[in-house]
N, C-alpha and C positions, 0 to 999 in steps of 0.2 A: 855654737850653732844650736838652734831649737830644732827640736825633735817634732819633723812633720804630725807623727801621730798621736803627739802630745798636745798638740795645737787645739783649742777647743772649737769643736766642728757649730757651724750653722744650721738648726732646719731646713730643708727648704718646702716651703709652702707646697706642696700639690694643686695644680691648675683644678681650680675649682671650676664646676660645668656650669655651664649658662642655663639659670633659668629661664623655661619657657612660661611663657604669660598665657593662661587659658585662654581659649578664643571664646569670645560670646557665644560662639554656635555647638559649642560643647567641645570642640576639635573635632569632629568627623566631617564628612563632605557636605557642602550645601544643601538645601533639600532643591533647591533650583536645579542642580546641576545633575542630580540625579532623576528628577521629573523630566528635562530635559534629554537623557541618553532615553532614558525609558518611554517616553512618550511616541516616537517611530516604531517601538513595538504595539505595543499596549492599543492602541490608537485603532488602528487595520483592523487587531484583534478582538476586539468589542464590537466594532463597525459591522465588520464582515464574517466574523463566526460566533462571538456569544448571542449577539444583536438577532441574526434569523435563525438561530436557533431555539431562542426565549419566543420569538414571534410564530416559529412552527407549534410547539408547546404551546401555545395558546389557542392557537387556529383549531390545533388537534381537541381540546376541549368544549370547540363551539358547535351549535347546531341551526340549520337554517329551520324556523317555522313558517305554517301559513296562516294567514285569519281571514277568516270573512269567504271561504271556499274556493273553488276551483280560481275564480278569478283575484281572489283577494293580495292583500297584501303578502309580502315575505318580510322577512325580519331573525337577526342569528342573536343567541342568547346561550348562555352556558347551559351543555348539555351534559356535564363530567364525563363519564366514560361510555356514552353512546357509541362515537367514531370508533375506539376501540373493538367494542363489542361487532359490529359490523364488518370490520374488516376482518376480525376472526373467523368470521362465521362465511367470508367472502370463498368460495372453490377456488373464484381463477387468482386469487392473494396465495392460496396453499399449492396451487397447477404450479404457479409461476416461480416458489420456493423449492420446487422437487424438481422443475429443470435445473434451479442455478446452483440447488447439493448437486447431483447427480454433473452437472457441469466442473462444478470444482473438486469431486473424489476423483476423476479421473486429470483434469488439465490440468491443476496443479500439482500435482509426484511427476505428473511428466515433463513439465517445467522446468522443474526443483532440481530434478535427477538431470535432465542435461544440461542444467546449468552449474549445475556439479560438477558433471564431468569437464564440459567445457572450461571449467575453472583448473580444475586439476591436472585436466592438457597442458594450460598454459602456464604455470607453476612448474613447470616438466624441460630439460633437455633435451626430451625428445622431440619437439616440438619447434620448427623455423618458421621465420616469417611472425614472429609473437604480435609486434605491434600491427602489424597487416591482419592478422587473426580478427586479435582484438580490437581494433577499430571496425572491422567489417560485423564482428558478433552485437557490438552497443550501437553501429548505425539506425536499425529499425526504431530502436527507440526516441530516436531525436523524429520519429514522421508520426505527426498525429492522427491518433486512433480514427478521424473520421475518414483521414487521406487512406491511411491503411485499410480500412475496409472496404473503400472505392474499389481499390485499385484488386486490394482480393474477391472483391465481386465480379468484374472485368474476368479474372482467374476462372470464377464458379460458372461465370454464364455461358448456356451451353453452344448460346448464338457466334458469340465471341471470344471464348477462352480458347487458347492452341494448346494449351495442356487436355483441355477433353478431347480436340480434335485428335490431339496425339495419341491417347489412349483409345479413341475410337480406329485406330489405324490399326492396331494390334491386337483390334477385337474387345475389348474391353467397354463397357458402356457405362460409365459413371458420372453418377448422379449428385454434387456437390450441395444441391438445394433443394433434396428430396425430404421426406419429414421423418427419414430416421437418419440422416445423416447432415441436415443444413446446423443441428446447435455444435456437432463436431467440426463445420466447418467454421462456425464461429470461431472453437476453439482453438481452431488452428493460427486464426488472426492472432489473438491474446497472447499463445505462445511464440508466435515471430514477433509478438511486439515487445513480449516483455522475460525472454531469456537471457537478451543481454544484458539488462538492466540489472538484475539478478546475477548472471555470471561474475559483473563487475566487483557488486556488493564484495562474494565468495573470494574472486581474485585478490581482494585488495586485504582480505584479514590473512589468505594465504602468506601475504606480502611482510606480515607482520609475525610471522614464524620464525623465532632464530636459526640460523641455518646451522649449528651446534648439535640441534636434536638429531637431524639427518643424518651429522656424521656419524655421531655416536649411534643410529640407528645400523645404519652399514659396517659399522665395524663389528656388529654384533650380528652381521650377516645379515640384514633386511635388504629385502628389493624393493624397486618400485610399488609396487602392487602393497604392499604389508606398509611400505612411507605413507603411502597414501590413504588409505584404509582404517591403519592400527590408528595414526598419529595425525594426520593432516585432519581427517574428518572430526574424528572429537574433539580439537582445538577449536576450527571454528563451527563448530556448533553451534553458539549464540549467534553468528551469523546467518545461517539457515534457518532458525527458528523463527529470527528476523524478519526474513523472507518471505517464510510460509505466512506469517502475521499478516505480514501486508498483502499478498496474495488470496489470503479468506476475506481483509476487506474489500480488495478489488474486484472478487469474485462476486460480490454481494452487492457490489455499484456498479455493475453491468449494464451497457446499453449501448452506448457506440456503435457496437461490433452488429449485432442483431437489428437494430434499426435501419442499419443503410442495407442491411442483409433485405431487410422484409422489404425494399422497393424494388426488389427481383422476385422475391418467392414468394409466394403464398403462403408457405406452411411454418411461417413467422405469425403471429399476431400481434395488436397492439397490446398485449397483456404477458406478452411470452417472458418478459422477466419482470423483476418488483421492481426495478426503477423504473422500467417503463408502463407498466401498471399504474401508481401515478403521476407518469406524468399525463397518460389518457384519462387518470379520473380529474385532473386538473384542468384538462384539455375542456372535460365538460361542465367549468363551472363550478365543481364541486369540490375548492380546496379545503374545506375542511378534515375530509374523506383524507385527498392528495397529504396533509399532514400530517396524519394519523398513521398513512401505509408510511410516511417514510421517516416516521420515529419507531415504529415499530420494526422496521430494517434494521434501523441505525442501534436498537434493543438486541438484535438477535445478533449483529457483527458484533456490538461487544462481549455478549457473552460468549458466541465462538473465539473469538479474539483471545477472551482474557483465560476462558477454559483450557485452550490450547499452551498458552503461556504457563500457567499452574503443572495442566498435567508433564510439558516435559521439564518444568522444574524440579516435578517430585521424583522423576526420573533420574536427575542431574544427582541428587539430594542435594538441593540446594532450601 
């Protein structure tokens, strides 16, 4: 008998891999097929935001002239930084700048802050009825700012509101549309409209908290208060930061609120904030002016915007 492992063994070939054949197109995705995803974005995006945006920029460096005097002709030609210079040097452009800081140093921390907490309620055991909560806290925000203001005018006016009648019952006389208290009544709109919207933001990075830290928090004897506080807050941070972001731009695109205000009150103008400053100087004709105030807005949001982002980065060290 021959000895199995004497036997002289065979190679056996190794399955050799299938070459692939280049494609003509290099092998990566068609250029069609990616014009095609991209183009429902891109599309809108040039149409509807680079599009009037390039067209305000331009507006903003025109100038209307006259010839031939009083009666004569008119005619716009580039003026460079004309528009500029005018609306700098405009009071009710700088009136209308010191209401809407002074509007947003106080509405937004108060915002911010109960939307904080309202976050951190519902993040909490203590707290029943969560989804009841929380759906009643993000309802204002599905009702648009103009309905909302309606109907908080209804609220203000002194003809019609049962809240003043009710304070007038107990001796209280107040004044909702008086002119040191109608832009806090504004404010008050903004924040029922938009603390839940924010709460939500807050709740939802909460949500994103292992619940690991906790324990390990309480085993080392933390309570609620120090849970919240030490550890929940500086986690989400870049959430609030967030927040505040969009809340200095919101604050700075004001008008909804004040507008439907000022066809009860007097002590509104049409200049009482810079969006609606131009849209009165628009009102009159004069969009060049109108696009000048509102690249110069759109100037000063982004550098509180981007200021605010820096400064609590460097804070972060990040």
């Amino acid at each position: 008998m021959t000895d199995i492992a004497s036997r002289p063994t065979t190679a056996v070939p190794a399955p050799q891999r299938a070459r692939r054949r280049p494609r003509p197109d290099g092998g990566g995705p068609r250029a069609g097929t990616i014009v095609a995803f991209l183009t429902p974005f891109f599309l809108p995006f040039v149409l509807f935001y680079l599009v009037p945006i390039g067209y305000a920029l331009w507006q903003s460096f025109r100038v209307v002239r006259r010839s031939g005097g009083q009666y004569g002709t008119s005619y716009t030609t580039f003026g460079g930084f004309e528009q500029y210079g005018e609306v700098l040097q405009n009071h009710e452009f700088w009136a209308s700048i010191g209401r809407i800081g002074l509007f947003g140093v106080v509405q937004v921390p108060v915002m911010l802050f109960t939307a904080l907490v309202m976050a951190l309620l519902l993040d909490t055991h203590l707290l029943r009825l969560k989804g009841f909560f929380r759906t009643a806290a993000f309802m204002p925000y599905a009702v648009p700012g103009v309905i909302a203001a309606i109907m908080w005018s209804y609220l203000y006016s002194p003809q019609l509101s049962p809240v003043v009648d009710l304070l007038e019952h107990i001796g209280l006389q107040p004044d909702f549309l008086g002119p040191g208290a109608v832009l806090w009544s504004a404010a008050n709109v903004s924040t029922w409209l938009w603390t839940g919207y924010n709460m939500l933001i807050m709740f939802s990075a909460l949500q994103s908290i292992p619940q690991e830290l906790y324990e390990a928090a309480r085993i080392d004897g933390a309570g609620n208060w120090t849970i919240a506080w030490r550890i929940k807050v500086p986690i989400i941070a870049p959430s609030i930061v967030m927040t505040t972001v969009f809340s200095i731009i919101g604050t700075l695109q004001l008008y909804a609120e004040p507008a439907v205000l000022r066809q009860i009150s007097s002590n509104i103008s049409s200049t009482f904030t810079p969006n609606m400053l131009a849209y009165t100087v628009a009102v009159g004709n004069n969009y060049q002016q109108a696009a000048a105030i509102s690249v110069v807005i759109a100037v000063i949001t982004f550098v509180l915007s981007f200021g605010f982002m820096r400064l609590t980065s460097r804070r972060a060290g990040l």
